[in-house]
C-alpha positions as CSV (number, residue, x, y, z in Angstrom):
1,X,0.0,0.0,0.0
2,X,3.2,2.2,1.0
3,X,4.5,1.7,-2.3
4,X,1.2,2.2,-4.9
5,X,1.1,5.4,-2.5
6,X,4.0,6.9,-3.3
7,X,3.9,5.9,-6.8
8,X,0.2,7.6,-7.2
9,X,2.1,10.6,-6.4
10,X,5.1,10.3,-8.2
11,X,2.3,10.0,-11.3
12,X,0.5,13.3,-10.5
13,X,3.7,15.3,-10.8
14,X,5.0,13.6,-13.7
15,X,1.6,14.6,-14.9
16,X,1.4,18.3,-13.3
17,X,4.7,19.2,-14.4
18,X,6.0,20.7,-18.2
19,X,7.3,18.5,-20.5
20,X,10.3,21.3,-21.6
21,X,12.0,23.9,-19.9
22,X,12.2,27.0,-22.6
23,X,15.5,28.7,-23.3
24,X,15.8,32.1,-21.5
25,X,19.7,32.9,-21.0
26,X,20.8,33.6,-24.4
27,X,24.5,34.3,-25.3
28,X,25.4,35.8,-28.6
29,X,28.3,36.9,-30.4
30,X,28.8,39.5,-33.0
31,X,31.8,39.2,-35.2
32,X,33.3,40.6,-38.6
33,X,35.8,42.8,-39.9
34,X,36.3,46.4,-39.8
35,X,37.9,48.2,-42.8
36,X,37.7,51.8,-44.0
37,X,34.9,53.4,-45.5
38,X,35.7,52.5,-48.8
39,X,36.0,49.2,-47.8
40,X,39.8,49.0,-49.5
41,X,42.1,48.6,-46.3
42,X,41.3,46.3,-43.3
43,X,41.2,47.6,-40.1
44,X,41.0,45.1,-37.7
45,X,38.2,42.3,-36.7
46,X,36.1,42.2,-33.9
47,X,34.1,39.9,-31.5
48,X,31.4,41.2,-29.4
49,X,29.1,39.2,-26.8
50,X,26.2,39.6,-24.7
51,X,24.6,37.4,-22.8
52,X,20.6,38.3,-22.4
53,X,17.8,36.5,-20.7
54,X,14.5,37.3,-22.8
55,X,12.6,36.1,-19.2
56,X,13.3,40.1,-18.0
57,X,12.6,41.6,-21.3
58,X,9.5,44.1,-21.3
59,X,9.5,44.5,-25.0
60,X,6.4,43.2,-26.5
61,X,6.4,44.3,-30.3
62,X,6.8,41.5,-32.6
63,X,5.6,41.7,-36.4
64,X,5.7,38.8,-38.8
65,X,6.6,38.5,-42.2
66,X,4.2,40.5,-44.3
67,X,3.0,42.4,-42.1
68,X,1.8,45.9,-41.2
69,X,5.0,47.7,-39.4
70,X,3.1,51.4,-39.3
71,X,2.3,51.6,-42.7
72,X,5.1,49.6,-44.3
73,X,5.2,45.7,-45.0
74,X,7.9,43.7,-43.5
75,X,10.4,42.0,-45.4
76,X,10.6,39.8,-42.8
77,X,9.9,38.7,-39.1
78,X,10.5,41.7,-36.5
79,X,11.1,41.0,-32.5
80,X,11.9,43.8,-30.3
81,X,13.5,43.5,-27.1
82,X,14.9,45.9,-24.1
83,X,18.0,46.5,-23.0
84,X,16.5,45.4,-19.2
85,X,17.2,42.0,-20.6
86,X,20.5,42.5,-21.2
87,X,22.7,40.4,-17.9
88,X,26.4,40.7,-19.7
89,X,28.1,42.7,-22.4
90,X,31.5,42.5,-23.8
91,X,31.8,45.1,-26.4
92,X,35.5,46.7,-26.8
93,X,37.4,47.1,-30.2
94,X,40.9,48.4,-30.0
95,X,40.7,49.9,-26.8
96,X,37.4,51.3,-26.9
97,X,34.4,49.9,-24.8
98,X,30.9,50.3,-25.1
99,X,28.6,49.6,-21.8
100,X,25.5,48.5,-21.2
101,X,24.3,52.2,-19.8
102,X,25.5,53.3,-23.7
103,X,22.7,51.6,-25.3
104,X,20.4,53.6,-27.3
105,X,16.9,51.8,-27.8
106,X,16.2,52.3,-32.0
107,X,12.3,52.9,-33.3
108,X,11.5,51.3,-36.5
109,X,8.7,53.4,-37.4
110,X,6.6,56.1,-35.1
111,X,4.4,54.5,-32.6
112,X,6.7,51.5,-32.4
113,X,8.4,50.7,-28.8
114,X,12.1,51.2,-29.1
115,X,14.6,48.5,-27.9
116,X,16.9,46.1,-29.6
117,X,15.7,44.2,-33.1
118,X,16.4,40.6,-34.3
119,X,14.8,38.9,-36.9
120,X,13.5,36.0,-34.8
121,X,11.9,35.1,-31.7
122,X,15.3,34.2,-28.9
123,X,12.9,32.3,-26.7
124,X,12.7,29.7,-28.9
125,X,15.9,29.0,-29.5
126,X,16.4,30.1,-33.2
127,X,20.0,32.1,-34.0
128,X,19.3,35.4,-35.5
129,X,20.6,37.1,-38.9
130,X,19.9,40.2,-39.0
131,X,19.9,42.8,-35.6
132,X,19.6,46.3,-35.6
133,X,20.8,48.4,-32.5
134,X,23.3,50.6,-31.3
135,X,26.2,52.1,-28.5
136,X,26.6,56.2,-27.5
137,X,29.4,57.2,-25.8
138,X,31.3,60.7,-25.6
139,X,34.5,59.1,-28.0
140,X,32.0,56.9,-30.7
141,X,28.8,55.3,-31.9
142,X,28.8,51.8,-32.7
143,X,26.3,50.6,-34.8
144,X,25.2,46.9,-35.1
145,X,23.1,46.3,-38.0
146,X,20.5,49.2,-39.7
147,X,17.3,49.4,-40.6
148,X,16.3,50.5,-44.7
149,X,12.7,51.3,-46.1
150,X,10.8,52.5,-49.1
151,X,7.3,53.4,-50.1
152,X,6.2,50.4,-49.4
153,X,8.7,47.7,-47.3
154,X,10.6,47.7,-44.3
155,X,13.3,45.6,-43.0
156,X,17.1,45.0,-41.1
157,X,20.2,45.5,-43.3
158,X,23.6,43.0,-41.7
159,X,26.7,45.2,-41.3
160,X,28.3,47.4,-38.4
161,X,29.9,50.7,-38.6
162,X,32.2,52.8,-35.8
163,X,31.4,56.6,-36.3
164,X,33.7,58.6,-34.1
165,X,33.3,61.8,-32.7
166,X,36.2,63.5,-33.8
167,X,36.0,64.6,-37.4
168,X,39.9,63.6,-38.1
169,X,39.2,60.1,-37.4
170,X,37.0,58.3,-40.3
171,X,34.4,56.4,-39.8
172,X,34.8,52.5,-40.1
173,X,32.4,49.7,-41.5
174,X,31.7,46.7,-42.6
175,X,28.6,44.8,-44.7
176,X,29.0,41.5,-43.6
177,X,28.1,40.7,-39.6
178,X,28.3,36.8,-38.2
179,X,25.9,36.6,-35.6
180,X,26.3,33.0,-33.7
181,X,24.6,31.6,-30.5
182,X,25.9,29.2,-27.7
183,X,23.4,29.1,-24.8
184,X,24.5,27.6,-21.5
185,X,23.6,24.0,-21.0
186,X,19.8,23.5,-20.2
187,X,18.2,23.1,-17.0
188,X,16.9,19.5,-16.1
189,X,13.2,19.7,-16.6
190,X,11.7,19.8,-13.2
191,X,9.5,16.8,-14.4
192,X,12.5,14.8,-14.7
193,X,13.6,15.8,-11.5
194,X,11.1,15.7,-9.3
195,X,10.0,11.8,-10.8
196,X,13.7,10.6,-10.5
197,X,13.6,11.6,-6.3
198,X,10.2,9.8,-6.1
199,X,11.5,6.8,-7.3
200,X,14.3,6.7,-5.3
201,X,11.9,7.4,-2.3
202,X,10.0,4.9,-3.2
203,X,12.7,2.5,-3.2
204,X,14.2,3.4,-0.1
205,X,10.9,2.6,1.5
206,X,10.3,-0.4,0.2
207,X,13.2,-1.8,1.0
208,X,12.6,-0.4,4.6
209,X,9.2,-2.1,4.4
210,X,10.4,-5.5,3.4
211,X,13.4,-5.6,5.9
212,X,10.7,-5.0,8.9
213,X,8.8,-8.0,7.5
């Protein structure tokens, strides 16, 4: 009776609990290489990472393909996201550094919430292409991605481009950004979990049960 207890409950829970855990901690790296504004000379390549966790993100504007983004059609999926997400940044190209408290949200259109841009949803696990925001600080603006329009569509252009405050240095860009994701290893599903101590319980007693016999 001790044991078909026990195992009644292990059953509920198996039953009560989700199946999957959804990804929330999202690392992501940003990499390419610089070279002059005609794109002749090399500069240098860069690497930049952050680390975001869409469960604090207070963003919700998304827009699928095809759809209405304020009067223009999308080229292609739209999912916004704020910088309150945002748990780590590593941003720093020969010796300059951009931190988290230099983010500048970017608006797509009027009446849109500002924030950071990929072209899919992070919460489900799929590795963006395309991004579109940016970095403000008193030496440089760093700009990840861009948005383009016309009459009619809308959508986020790859690249990045250093613009520097002082007007003897030139600008630097690229048209070609590798965006790449490595999340951290999941969490066991609390299903999984919660069953595996049950059992073990359940065991335990038995064993108890039968040696008092």
């Amino acid at each position: 009776m001790i044991r078909l207890s026990f195992l009644s409950i292990a059953v509920v829970f198996i039953v009560g609990m989700p199946s999957h855990v959804q990804a929330s901690i999202v690392n992501l790296t940003f990499s390419g290489t610089y070279k002059t504004v005609d794109l002749e000379e090399e500069v240098g390549a860069f690497n930049y990472s952050m680390t975001y966790d869409t469960t604090l993100d207070t963003n919700t504007e998304s827009f699928a393909t095809g759809a209405d983004l304020s009067g223009l059609t999308t080229y292609h999926e739209w999912h916004g996201y704020s910088a309150s997400g945002i748990i780590d940044l590593d941003f720093q190209f020969d010796g300059m550094e951009w931190l988290l408290s230099d983010h500048s949200g970017n608006v797509p259109r009027e009446g849109v919430t500002e924030g950071l841009w990929f072209d899919v949803d992070l919460a489900t696990g799929a590795t963006p292409t395309l991004a579109w925001f940016k970095f403000n600080n008193s030496s440089s603006d760093l700009y990840l991605g861009n948005m383009y329009f016309d009459d009619e569509n809308i959508g986020l252009g790859t690249g990045s481009t250093i613009v520097f405050s002082s007007d003897v240095t030139p600008s630097i860009r690229t048209n070609s950004l590798t965006i790449t994701r490595s999340d951290p290893a999941p969490i066991p599903e609390p299903a999984s979990v919660i069953t595996w101590t049950l059992l073990g319980i359940v065991g335990w007693i038995a064993t108890w049960w039968e040696r008092r016999r």
